[in-house]
mmCIF file of the N, C-alpha and C atoms, coordinates in Angstrom:
data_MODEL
# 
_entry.id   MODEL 
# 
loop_
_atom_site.group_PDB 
_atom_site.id 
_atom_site.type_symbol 
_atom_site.label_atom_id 
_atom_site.label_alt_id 
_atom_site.label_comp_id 
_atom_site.label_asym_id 
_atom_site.label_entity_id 
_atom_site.label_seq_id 
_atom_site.pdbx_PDB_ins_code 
_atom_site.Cartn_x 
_atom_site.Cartn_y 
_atom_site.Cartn_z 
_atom_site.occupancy 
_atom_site.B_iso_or_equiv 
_atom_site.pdbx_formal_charge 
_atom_site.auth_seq_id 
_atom_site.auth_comp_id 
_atom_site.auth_asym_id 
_atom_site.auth_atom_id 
_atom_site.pdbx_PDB_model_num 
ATOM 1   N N  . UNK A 1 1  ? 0.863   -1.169 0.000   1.00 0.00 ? 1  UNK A N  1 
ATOM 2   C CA . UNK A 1 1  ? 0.000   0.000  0.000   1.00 0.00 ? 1  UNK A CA 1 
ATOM 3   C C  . UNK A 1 1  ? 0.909   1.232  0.000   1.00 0.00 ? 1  UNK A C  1 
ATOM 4   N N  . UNK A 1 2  ? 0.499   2.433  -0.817  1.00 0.00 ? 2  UNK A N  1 
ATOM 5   C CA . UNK A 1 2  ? 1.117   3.361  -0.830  1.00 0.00 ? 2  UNK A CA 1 
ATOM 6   C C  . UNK A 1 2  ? 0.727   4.251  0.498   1.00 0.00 ? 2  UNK A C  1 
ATOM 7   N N  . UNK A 1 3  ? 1.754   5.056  0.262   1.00 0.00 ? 3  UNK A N  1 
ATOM 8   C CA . UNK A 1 3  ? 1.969   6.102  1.555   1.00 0.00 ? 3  UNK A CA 1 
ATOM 9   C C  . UNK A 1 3  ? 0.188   7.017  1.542   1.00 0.00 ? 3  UNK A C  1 
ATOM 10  N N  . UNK A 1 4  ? 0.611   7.300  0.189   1.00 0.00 ? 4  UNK A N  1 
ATOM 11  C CA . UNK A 1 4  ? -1.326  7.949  -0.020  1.00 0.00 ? 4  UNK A CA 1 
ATOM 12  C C  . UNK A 1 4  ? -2.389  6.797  0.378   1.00 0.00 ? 4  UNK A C  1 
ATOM 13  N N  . UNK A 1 5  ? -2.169  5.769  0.145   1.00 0.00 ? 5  UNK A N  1 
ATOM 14  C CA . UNK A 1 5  ? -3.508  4.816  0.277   1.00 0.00 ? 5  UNK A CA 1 
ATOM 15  C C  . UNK A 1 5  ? -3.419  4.677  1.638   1.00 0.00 ? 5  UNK A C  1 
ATOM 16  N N  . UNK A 1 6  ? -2.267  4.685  1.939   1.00 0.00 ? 6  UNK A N  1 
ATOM 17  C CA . UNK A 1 6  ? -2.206  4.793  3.733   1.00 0.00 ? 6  UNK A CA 1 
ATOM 18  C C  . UNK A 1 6  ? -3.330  5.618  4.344   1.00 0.00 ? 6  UNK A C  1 
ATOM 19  N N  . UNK A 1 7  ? -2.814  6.849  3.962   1.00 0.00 ? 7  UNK A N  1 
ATOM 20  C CA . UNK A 1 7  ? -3.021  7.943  5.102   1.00 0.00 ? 7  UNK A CA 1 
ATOM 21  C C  . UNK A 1 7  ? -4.700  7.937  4.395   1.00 0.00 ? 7  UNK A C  1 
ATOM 22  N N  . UNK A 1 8  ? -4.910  7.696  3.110   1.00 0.00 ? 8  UNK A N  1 
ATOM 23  C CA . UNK A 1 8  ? -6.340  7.359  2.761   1.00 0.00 ? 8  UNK A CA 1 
ATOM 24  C C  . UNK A 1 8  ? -7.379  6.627  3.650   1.00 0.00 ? 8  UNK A C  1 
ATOM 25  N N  . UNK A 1 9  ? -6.705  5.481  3.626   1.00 0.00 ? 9  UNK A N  1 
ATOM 26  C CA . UNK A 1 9  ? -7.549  4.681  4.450   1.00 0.00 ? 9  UNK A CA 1 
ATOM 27  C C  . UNK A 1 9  ? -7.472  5.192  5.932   1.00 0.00 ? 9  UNK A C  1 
ATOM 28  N N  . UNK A 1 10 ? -6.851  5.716  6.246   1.00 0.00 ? 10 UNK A N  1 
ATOM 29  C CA . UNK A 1 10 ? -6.924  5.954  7.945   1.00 0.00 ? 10 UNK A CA 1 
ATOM 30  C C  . UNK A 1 10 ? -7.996  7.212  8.067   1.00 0.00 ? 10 UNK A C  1 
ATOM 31  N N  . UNK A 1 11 ? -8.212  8.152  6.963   1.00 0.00 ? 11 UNK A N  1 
ATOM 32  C CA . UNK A 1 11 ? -8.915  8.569  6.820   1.00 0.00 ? 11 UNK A CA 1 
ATOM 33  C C  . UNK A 1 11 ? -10.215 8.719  6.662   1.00 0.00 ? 11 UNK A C  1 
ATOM 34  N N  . UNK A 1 12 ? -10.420 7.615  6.200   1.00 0.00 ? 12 UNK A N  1 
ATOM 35  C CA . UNK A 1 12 ? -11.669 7.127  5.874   1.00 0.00 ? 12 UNK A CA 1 
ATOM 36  C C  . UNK A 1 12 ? -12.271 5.954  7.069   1.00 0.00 ? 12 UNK A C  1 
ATOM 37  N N  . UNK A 1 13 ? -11.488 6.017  7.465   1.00 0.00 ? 13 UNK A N  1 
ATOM 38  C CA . UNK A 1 13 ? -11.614 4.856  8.776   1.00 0.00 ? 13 UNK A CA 1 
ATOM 39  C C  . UNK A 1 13 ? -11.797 6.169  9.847   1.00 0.00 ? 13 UNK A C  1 
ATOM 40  N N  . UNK A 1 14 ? -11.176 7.288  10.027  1.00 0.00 ? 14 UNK A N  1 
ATOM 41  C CA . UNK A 1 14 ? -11.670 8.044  11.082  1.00 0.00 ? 14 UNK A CA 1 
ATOM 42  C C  . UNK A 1 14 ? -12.979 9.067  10.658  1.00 0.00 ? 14 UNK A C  1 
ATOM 43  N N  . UNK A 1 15 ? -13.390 9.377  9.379   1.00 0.00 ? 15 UNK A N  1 
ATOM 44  C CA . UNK A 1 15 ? -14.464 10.395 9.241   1.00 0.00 ? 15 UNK A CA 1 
ATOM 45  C C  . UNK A 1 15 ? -15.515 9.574  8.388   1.00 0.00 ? 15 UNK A C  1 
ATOM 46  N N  . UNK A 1 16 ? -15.448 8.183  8.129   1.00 0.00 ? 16 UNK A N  1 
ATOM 47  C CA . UNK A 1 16 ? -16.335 7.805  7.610   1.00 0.00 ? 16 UNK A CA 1 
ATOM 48  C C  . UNK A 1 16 ? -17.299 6.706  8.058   1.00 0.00 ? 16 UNK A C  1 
ATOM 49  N N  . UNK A 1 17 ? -18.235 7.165  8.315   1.00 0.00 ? 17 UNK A N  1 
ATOM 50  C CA . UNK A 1 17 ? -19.090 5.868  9.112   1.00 0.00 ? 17 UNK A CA 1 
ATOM 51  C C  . UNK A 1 17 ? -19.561 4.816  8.214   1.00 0.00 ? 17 UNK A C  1 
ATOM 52  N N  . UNK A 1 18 ? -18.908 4.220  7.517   1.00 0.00 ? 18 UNK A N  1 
ATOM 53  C CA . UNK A 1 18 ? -19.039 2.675  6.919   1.00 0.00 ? 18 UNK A CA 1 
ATOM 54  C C  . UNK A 1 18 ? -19.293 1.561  7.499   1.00 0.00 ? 18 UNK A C  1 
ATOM 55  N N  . UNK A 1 19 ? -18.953 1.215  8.971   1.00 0.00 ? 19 UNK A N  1 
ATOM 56  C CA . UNK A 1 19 ? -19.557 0.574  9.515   1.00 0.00 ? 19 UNK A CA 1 
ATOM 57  C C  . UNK A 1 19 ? -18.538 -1.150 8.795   1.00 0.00 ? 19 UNK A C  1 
ATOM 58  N N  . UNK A 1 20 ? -17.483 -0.454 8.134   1.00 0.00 ? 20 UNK A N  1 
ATOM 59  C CA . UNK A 1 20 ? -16.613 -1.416 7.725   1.00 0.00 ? 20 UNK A CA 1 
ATOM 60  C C  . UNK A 1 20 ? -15.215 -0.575 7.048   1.00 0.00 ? 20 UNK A C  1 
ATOM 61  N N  . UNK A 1 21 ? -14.380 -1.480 7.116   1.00 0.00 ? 21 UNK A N  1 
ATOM 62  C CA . UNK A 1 21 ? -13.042 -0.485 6.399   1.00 0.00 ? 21 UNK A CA 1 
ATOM 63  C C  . UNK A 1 21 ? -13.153 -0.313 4.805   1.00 0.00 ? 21 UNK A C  1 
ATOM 64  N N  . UNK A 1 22 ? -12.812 0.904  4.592   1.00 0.00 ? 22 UNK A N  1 
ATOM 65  C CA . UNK A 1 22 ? -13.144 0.648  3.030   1.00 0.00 ? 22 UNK A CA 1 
ATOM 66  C C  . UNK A 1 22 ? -12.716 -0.068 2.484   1.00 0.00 ? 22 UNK A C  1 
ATOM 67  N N  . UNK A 1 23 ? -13.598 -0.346 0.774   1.00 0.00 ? 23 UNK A N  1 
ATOM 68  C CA . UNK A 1 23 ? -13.336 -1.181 -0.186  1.00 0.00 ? 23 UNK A CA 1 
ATOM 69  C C  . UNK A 1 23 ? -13.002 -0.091 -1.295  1.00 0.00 ? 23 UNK A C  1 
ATOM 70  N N  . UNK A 1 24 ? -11.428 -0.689 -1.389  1.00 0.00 ? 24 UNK A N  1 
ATOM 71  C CA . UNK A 1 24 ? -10.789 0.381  -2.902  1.00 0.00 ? 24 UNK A CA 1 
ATOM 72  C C  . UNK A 1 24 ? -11.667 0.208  -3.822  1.00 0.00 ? 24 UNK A C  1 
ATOM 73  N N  . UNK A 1 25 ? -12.209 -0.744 -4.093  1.00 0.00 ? 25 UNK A N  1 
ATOM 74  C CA . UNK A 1 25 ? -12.667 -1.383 -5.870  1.00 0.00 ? 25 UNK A CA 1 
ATOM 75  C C  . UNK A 1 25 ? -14.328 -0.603 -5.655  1.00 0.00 ? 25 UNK A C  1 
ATOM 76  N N  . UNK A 1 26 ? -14.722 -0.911 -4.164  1.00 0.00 ? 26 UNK A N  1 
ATOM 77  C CA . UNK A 1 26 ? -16.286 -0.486 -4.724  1.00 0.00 ? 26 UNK A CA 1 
ATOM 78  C C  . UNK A 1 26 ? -17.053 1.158  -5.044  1.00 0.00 ? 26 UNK A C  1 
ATOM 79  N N  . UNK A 1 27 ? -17.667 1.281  -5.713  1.00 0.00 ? 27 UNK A N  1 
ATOM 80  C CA . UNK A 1 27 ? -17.841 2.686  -6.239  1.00 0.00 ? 27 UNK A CA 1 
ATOM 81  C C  . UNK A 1 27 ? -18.562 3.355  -5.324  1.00 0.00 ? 27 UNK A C  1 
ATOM 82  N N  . UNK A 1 28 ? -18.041 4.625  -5.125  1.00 0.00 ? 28 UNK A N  1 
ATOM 83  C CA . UNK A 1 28 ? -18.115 5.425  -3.767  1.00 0.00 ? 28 UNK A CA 1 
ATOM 84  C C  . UNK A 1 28 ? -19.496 5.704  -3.989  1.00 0.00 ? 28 UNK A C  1 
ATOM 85  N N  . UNK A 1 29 ? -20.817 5.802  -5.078  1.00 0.00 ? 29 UNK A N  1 
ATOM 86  C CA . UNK A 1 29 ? -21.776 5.760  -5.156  1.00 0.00 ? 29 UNK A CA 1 
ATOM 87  C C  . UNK A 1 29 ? -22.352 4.276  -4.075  1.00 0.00 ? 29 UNK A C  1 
ATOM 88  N N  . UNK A 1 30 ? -22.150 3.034  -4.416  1.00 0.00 ? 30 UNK A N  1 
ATOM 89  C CA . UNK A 1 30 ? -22.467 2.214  -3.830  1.00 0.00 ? 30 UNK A CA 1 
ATOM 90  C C  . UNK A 1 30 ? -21.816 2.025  -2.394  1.00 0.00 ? 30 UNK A C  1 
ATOM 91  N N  . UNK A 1 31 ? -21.441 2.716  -1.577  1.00 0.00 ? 31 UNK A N  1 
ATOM 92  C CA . UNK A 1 31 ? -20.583 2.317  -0.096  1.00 0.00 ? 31 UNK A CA 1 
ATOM 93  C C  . UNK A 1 31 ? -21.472 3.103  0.610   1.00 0.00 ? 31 UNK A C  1 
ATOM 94  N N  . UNK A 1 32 ? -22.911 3.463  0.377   1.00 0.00 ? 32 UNK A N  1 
ATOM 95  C CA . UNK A 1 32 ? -23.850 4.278  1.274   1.00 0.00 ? 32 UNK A CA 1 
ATOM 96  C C  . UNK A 1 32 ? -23.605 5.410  1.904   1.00 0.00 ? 32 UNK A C  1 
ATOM 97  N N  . UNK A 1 33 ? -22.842 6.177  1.542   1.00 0.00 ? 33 UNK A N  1 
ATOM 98  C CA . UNK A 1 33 ? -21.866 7.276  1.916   1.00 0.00 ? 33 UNK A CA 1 
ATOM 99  C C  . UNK A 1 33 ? -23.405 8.357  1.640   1.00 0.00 ? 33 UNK A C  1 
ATOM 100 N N  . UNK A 1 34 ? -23.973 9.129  2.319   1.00 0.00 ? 34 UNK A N  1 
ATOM 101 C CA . UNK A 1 34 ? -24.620 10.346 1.857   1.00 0.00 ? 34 UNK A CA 1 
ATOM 102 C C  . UNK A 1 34 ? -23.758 10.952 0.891   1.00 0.00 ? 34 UNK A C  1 
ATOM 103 N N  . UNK A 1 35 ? -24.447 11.987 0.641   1.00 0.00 ? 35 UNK A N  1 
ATOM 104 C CA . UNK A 1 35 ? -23.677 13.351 -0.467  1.00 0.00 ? 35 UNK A CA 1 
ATOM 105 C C  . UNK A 1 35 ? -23.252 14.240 0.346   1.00 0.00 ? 35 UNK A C  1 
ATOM 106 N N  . UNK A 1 36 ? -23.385 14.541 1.254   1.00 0.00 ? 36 UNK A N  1 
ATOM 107 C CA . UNK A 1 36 ? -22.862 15.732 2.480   1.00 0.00 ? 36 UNK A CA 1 
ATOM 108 C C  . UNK A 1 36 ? -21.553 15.092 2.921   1.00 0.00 ? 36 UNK A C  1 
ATOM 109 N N  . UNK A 1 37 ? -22.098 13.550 3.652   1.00 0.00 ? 37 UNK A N  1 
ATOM 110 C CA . UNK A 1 37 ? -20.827 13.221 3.660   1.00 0.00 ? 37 UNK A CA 1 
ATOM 111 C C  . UNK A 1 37 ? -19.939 12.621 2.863   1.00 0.00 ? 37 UNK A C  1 
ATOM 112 N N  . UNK A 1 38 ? -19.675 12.702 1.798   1.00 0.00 ? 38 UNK A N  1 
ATOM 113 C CA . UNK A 1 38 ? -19.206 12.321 0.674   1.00 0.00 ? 38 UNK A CA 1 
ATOM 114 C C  . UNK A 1 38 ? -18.725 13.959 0.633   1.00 0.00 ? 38 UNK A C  1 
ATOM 115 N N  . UNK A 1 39 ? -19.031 14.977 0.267   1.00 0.00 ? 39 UNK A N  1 
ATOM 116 C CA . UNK A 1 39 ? -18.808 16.225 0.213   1.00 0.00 ? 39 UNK A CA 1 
ATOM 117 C C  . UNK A 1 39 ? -17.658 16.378 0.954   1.00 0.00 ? 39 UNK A C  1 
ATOM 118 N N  . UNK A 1 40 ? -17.681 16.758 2.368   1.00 0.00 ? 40 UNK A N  1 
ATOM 119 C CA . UNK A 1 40 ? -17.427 16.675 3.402   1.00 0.00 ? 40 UNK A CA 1 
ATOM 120 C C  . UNK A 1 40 ? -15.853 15.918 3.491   1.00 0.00 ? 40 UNK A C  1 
ATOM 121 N N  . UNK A 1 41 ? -15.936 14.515 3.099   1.00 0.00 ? 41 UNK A N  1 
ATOM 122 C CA . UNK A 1 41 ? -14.689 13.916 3.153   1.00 0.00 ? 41 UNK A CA 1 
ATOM 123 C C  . UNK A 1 41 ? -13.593 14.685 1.926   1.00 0.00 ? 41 UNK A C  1 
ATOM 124 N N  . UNK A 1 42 ? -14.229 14.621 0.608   1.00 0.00 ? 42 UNK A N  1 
ATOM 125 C CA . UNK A 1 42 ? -13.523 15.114 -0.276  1.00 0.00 ? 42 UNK A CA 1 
ATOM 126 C C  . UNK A 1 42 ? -12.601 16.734 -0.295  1.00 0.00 ? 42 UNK A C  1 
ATOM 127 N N  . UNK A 1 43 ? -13.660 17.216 0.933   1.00 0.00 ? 43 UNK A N  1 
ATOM 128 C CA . UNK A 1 43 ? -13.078 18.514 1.634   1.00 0.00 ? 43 UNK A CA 1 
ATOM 129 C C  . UNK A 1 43 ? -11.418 18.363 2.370   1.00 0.00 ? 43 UNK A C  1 
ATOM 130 N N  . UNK A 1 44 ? -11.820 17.249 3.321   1.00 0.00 ? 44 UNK A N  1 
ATOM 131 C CA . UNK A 1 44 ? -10.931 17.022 4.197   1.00 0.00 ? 44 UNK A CA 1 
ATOM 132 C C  . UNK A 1 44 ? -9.751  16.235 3.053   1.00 0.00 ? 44 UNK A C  1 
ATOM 133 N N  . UNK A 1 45 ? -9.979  15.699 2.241   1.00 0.00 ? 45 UNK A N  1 
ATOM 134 C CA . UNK A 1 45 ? -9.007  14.885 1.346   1.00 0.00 ? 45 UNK A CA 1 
ATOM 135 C C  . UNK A 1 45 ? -8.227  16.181 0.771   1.00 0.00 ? 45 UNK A C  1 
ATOM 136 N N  . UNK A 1 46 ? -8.779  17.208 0.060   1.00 0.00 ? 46 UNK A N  1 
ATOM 137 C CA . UNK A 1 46 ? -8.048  18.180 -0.302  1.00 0.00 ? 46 UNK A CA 1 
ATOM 138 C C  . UNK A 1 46 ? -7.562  18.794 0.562   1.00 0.00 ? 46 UNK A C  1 
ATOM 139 N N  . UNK A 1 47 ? -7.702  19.898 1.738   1.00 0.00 ? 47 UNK A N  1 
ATOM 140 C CA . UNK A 1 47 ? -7.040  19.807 2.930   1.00 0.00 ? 47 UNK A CA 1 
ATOM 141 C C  . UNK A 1 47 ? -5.964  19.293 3.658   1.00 0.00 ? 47 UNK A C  1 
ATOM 142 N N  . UNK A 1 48 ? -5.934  17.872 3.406   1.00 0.00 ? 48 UNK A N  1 
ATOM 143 C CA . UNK A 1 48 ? -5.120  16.748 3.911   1.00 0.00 ? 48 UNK A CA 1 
ATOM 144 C C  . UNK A 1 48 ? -3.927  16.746 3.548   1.00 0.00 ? 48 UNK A C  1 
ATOM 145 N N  . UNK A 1 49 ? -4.027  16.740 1.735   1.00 0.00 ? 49 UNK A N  1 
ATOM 146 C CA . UNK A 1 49 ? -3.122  16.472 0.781   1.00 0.00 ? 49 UNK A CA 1 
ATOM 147 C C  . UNK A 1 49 ? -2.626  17.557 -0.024  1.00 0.00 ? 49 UNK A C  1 
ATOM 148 N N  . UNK A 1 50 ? -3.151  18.884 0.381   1.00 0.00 ? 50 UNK A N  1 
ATOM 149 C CA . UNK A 1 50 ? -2.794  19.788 -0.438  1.00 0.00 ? 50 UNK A CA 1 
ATOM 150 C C  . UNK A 1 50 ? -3.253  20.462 -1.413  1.00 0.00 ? 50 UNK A C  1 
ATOM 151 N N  . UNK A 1 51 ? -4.436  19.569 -1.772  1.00 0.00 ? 51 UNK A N  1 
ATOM 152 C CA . UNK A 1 51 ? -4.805  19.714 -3.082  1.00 0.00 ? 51 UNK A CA 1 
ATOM 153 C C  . UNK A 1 51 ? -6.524  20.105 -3.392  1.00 0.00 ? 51 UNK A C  1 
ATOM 154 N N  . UNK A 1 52 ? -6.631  20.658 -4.502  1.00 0.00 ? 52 UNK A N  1 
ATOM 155 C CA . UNK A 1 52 ? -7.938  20.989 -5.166  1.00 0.00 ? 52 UNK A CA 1 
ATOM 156 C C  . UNK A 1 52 ? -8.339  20.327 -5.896  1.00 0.00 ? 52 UNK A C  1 
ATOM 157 N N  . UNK A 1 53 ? -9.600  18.991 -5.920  1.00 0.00 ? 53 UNK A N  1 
ATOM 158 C CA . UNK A 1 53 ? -10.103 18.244 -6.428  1.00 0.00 ? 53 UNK A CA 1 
ATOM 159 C C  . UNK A 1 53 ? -11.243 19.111 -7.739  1.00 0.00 ? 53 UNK A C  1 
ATOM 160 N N  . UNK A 1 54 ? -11.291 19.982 -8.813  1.00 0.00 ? 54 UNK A N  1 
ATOM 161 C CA . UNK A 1 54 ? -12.230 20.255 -8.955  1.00 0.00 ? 54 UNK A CA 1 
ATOM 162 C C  . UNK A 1 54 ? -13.192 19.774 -9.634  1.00 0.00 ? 54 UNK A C  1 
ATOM 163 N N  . UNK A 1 55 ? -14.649 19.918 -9.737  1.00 0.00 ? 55 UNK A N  1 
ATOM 164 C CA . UNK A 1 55 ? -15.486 19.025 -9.405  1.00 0.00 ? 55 UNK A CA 1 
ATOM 165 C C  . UNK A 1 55 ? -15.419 18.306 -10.912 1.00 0.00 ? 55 UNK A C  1 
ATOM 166 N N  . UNK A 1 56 ? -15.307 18.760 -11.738 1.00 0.00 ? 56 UNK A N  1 
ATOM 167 C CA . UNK A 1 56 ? -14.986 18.085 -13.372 1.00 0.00 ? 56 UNK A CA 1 
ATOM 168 C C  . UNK A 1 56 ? -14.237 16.790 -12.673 1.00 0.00 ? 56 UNK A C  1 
ATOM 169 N N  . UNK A 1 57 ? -13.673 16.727 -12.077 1.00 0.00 ? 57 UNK A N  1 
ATOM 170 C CA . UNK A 1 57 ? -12.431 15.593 -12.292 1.00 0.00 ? 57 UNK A CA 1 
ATOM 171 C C  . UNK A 1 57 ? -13.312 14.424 -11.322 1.00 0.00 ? 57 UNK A C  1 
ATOM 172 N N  . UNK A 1 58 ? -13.981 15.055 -10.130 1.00 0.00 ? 58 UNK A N  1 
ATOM 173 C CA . UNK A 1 58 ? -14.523 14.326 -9.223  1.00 0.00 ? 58 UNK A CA 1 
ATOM 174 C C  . UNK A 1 58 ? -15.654 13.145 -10.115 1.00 0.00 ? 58 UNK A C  1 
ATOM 175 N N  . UNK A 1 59 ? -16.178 13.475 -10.907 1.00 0.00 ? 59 UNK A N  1 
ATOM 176 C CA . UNK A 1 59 ? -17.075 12.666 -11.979 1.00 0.00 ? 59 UNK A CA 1 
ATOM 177 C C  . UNK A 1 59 ? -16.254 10.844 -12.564 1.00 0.00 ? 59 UNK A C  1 
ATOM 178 N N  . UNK A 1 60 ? -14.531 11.243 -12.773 1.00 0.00 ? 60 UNK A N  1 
ATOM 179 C CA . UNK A 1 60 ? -13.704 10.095 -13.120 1.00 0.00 ? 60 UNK A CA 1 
ATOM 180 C C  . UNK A 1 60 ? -13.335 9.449  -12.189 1.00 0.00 ? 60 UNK A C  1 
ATOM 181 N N  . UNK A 1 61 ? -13.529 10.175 -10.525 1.00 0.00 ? 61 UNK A N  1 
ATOM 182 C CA . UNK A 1 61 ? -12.904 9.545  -9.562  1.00 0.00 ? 61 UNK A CA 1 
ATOM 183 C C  . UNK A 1 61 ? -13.918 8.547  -9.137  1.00 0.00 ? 61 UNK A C  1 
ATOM 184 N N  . UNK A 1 62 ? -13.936 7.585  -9.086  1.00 0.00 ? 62 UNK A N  1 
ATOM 185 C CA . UNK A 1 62 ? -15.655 6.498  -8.557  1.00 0.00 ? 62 UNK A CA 1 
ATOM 186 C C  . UNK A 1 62 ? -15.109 5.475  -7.510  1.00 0.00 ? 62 UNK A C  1 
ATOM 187 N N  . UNK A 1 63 ? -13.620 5.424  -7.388  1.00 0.00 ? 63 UNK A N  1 
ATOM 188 C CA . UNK A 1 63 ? -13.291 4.576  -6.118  1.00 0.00 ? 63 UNK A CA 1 
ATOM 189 C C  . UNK A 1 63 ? -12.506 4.976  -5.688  1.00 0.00 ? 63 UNK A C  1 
ATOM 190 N N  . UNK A 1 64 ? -12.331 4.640  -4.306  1.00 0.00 ? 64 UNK A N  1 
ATOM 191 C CA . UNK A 1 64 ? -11.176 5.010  -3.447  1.00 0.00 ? 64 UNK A CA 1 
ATOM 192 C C  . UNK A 1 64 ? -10.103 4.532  -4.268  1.00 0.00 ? 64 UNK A C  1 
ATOM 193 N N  . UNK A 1 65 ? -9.488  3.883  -4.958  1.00 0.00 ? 65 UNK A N  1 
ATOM 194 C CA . UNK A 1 65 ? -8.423  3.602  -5.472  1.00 0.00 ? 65 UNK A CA 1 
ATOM 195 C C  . UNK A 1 65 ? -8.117  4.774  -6.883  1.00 0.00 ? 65 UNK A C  1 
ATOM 196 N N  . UNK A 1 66 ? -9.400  5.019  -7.248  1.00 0.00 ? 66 UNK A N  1 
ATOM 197 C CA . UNK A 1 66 ? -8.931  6.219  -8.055  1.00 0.00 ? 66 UNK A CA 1 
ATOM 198 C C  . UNK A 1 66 ? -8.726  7.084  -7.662  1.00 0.00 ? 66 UNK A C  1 
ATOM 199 N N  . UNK A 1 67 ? -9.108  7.519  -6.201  1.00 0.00 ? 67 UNK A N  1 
ATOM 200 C CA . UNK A 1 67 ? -8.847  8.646  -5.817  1.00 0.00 ? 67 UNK A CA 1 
ATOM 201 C C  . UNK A 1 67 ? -7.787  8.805  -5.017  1.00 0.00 ? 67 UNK A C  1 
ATOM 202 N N  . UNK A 1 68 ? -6.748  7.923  -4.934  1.00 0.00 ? 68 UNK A N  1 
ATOM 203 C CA . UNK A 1 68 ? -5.475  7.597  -4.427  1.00 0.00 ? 68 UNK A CA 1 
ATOM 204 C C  . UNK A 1 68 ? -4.715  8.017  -5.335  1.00 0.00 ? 68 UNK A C  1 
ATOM 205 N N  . UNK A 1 69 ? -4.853  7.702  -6.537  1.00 0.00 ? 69 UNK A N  1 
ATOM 206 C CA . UNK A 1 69 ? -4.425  6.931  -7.957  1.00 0.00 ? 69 UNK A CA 1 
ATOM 207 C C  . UNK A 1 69 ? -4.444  9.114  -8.264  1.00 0.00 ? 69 UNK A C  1 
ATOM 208 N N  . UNK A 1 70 ? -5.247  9.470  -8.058  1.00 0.00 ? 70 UNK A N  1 
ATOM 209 C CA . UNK A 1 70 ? -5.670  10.689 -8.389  1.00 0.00 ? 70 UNK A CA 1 
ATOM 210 C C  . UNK A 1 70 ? -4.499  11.712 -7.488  1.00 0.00 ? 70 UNK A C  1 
ATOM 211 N N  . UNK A 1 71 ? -4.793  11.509 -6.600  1.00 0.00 ? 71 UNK A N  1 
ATOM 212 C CA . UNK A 1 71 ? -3.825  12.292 -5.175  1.00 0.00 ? 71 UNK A CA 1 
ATOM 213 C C  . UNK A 1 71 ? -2.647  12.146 -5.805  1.00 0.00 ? 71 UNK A C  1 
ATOM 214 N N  . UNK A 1 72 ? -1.601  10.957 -5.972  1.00 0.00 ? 72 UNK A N  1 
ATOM 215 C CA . UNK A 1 72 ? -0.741  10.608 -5.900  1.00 0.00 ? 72 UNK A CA 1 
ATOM 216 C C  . UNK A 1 72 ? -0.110  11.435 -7.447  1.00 0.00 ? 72 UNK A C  1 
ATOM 217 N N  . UNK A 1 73 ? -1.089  11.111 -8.553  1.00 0.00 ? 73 UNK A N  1 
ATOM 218 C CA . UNK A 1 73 ? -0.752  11.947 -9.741  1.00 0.00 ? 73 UNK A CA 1 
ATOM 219 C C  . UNK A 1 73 ? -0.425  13.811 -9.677  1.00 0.00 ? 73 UNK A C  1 
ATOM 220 N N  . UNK A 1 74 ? -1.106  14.282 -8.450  1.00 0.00 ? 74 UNK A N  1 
ATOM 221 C CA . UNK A 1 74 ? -1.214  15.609 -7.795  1.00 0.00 ? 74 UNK A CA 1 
ATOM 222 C C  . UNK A 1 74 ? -0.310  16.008 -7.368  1.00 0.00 ? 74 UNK A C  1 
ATOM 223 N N  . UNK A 1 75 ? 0.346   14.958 -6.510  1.00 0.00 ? 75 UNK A N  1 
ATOM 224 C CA . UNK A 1 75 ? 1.295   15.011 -5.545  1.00 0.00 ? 75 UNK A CA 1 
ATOM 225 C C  . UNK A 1 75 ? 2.782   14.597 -6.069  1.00 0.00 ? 75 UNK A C  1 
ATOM 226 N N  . UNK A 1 76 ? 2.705   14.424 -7.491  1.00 0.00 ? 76 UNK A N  1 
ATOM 227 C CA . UNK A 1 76 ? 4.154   13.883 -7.445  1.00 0.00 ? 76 UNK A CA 1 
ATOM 228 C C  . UNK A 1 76 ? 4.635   15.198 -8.283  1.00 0.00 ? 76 UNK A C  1 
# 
C-alpha cells in the first residue's frame, strides 16, 4: 500500500461511518456514503493532501483507489 492509500484509508476509517473499512474497488456511489458526507470527506481529502479536487475531475474519480491513484498523480 502506498503512503497515499495509507493515510487514505486511515482517513476514511476516522471520518467515515461505513460501519466497515473501506473497499478500494467499490464505487463510492455504492458504499452508502450520503452526499454531504461524501462532500465533506472530499473537503478534508483536499485539505489533507494539499490539493484541489475540482469538481470536473470528481465525476472520473468512482473509487477510493482512483482517488489515491488521483492524489498521488497531484502530488508527485
Amino acid at each position: 500500500m502506498s503512503d497515499v492509500e495509507t493515510r487514505l484509508f486511515s482517513l476514511a476509517q476516522e471520518n467515515l461511518d461505513l460501519g466497515r473499512d473501506p473497499d478500494w474497488d467499490l464505487k463510492l456511489s455504492e458504499s452508502d456514503l450520503s452526499s454531504m458526507d461524501a462532500v465533506a470527506f472530499i473537503k478534508l481529502v483536499n485539505h489533507e493532501f494539499g490539493i484541489d479536487i475540482p469538481p470536473e475531475d470528481l465525476a472520473d474519480i468512482d473509487t477510493m483507489r482512483a482517488l489515491a491513484k488521483y492524489i498521488e498523480g497531484q502530488t508527485a
